[in-house]
N, C-alpha and C positions, 0 to 999 in steps of 0.2 A: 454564592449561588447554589441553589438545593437542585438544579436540574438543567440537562442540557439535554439540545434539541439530539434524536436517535442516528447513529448511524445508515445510512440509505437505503431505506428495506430493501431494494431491488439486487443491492450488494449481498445481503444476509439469503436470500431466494439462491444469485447464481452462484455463489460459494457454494452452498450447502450442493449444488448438484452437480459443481465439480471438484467437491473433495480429491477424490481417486486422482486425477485427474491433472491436480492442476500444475505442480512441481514438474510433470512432463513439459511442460511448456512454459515454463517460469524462468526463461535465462535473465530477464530483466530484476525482477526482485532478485536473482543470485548476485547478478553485475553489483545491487545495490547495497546488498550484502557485505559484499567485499572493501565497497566504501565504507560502508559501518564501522567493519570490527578496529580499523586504530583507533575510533577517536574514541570508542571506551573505554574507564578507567583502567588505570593498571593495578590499582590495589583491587584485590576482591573484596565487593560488598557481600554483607552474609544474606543476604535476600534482595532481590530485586523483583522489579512485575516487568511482564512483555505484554504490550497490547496490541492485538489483530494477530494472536501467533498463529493463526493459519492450519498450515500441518506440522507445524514445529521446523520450519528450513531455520530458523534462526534461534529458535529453543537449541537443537542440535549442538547450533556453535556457542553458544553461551554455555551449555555445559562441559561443552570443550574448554572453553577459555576458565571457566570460573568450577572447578573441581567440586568446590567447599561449599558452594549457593544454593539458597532455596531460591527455586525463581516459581511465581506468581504466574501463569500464561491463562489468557484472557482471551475469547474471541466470539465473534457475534451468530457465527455458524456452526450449529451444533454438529454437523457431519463432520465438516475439518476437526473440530475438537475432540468427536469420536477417533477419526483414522489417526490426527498424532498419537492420540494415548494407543493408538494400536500401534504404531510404529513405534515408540518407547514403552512399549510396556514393560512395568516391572521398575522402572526407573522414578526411586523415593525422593528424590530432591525437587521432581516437579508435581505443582499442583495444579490444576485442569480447572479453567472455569470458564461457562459460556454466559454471556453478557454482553450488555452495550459500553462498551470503553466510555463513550460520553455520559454514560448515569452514573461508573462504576464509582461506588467510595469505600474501599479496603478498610478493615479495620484499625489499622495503622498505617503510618508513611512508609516508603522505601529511600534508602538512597540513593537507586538506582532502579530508571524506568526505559527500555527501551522499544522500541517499535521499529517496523522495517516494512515497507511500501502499504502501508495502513493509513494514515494519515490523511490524505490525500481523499479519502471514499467518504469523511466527515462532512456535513452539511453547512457548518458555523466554526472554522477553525476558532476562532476567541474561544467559544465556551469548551471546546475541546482541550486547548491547552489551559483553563479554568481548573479544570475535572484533574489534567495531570498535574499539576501546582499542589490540588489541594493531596494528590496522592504523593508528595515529595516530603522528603524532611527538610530539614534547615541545612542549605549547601548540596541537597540532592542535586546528582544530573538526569538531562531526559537527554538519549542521542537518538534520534529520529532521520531514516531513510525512507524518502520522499518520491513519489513520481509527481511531474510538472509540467504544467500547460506549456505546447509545444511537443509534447508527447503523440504520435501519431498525426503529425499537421499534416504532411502527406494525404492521407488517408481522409481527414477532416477536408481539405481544399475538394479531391475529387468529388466529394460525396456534393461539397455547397455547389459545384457545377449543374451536379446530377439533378440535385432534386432538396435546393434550398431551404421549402416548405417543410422538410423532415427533417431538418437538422436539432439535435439535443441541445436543450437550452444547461445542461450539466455542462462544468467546464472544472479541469482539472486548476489548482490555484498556480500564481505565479512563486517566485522566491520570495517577492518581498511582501507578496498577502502571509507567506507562511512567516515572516520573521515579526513582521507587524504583528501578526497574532499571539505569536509568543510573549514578544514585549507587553501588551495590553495584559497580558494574565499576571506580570509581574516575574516575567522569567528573562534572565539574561542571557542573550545570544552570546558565545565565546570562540565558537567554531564554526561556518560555513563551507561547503564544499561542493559546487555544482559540476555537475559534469552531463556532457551529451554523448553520446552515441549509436551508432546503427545499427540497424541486424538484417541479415539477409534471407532470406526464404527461397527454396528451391521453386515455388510458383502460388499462385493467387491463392489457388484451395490453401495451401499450409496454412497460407498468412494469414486468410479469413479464419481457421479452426482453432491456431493459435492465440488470438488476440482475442478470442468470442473464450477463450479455457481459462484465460490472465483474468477478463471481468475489466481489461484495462476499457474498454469501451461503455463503461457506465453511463448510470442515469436512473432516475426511477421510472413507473409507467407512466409518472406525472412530465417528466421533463427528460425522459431519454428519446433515442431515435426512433422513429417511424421507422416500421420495417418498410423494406424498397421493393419495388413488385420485379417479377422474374425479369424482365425489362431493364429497369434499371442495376438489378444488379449484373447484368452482362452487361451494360456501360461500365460501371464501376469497375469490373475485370478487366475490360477493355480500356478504357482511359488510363489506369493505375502502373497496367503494365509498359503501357507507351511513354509513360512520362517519366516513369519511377523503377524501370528495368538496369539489372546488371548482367554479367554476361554468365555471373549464377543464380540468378531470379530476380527478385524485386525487394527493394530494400524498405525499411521504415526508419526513423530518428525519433530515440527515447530521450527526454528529457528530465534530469533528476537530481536531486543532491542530498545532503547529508547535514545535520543539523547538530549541534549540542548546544543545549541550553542548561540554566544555573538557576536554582532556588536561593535569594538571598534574602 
C-alpha cells in the first residue's frame, strides 16, 4: 500500500495549540507510559522511530532506557515537535520530524517502533499498522500505548442525556479492533496488557480544562461534538456532579492498554 488515510486533522489543529500546555495535564499518557516501558526490549536497538512523540514525555524515557539509540521522533504537530526540541535541546541522538505517521516511509526499517497514546487519534487502524510493518525490519517490534473506548463513558452517558443530537460520531477503538488491525497488517500480537482506571478532579472546571488540554475528547469538525449552548453545559455540570461526585470532586475512568506486536 503506497498511502494511508491522514491522521485527524482536528487532532494535528488542537495539539499544535496546546503544545505548552499539554504534559500539565497528561497524567493518563504518564499512567500509560509506565505500562509501556517493561514490555520493551531489553537489548538496545541502535535506532528506533517513535510515532506521535508529542513533547517528547516518552522520547525522554527512551533515552533513559537506551543510552546508545538513535531514535527517529515523528509527530503531526509542528508546535509540539518545536517545544520537544526546545526541551531537549542540544541532545544528538534524536532526530525531529513533523509528519503524518500514516503516509510516513523512512528510508530504512527499524527494529524498534514505539508509540504511546498516539494510536488511537488514527482514522483506519489496518492501514496504520500497514505504514508501521512496512517501517519494521524482519523480527522488528512495535510496543504501542493505547487509550480505549470506554475512556471517559461517564462523561459520554451525561452528555447523550443532555443533548443526544450532538453527540461525536468519533469513537475511540476497542482492544480487539486494535489487535485485529494488527493481525491484518501481518503483525503478530505477543503481548497484551489492558488496564482501567480513575482520576479524580477537585470540580467540574478542572475536569472540563483538563480533558479539553489531553485532546482526549476528539473528532474532526466533520464528526466531533457539537458544542452545547450555555444551557446545556450547566446540565452537564449539574448531572456529572450528581451522579459521578466523590467526596474530593468528580471522577472519570480511563480505559487503556499496552500492545507489543512482531514482524515476521
Amino acid at each position: 500500500m503506497d498511502r494511508c488515510p491522514r491522521v485527524i486533522p482536528m487532532m494535528e489543529h488542537r495539539f499544535n495549540v496546546q503544545a505548552r500546555h499539554y504534559e500539565q495535564h497528561a497524567e493518563p499518557p504518564q499512567r500509560l507510559l509506565q505500562q509501556l516501558l517493561p514490555l520493551l526490549p531489553s537489548t538496545p536497538p541502535p535506532r528506533l522511530l517513535e510515532l506521535g512523540a508529542g513533547t517528547g514525555l516518552l522520547t525522554r524515557a527512551l533515552l533513559a532506557r537506551y543510552p546508545d539509540t538513535q531514535i527517529d521522533a515523528v509527530d503531526i504537530a509542528p508546535n509540539m515537535v518545536a517545544y520537544a526540541q526546545q526541551l531537549l535541546s542540544g541532545e544528538p541522538r534524536v532526530t525531529w520530524h513533523t509528519g503524518d505517521a500514516q503516509h510516513l516511509r523512512m528510508p530504512s526499517p527499524y527494529p524498534l517502533i514505539v508509540s504511546n497514546a498516539a494510536l488511537q487519534w488514527v482514522d483506519n487502524l489496518t492501514e496504520a499498522c500497514c505504514t508501521a510493518w512496512h517501517n519494521l525490519t524482519n523480527r522488528g517490534v512495535w510496543v504501542a500505548g493505547i487509550m480505549l473506548h470506554g475512556t471517559l463513558s461517564e462523561l459520554r452517558s451525561v452528555r447523550r442525556r443532555i443533548a443526544p443530537h450532538k453527540m461525536s460520531r468519533f469513537a475511540l477503538p476497542r482492544l480487539a479492533q486494535v489487535e485485529n488491525a494488527l493481525q491484518q497488517a501481518g503483525l503478530t500480537v505477543d503481548a497484551v496488557q489492558p488496564h482501567t482506571f480513575r482520576l479524580t478532579y477537585p470540580d467540574m472546571d478542572t475536569f472540563l480544562r483538563v480533558i479539553h488540554e489531553q485532546g482526549v475528547t476528539g473528532g474532526t469538525a466533520r464528526t466531533g461534538y457539537a458544542p452545547l449552548t450555555r444551557a446545556e453545559l450547566q446540565q452537564l455540570r449539574d448531572q456529572y456532579t450528581q451522579h459521578y461526585a466523590t467526596s474530593a470532586g468528580v471522577y472519570a475512568t480511563y480505559q487503556t492498554a499496552v500492545i507489543r506486536a512482531v514482524k515476521y
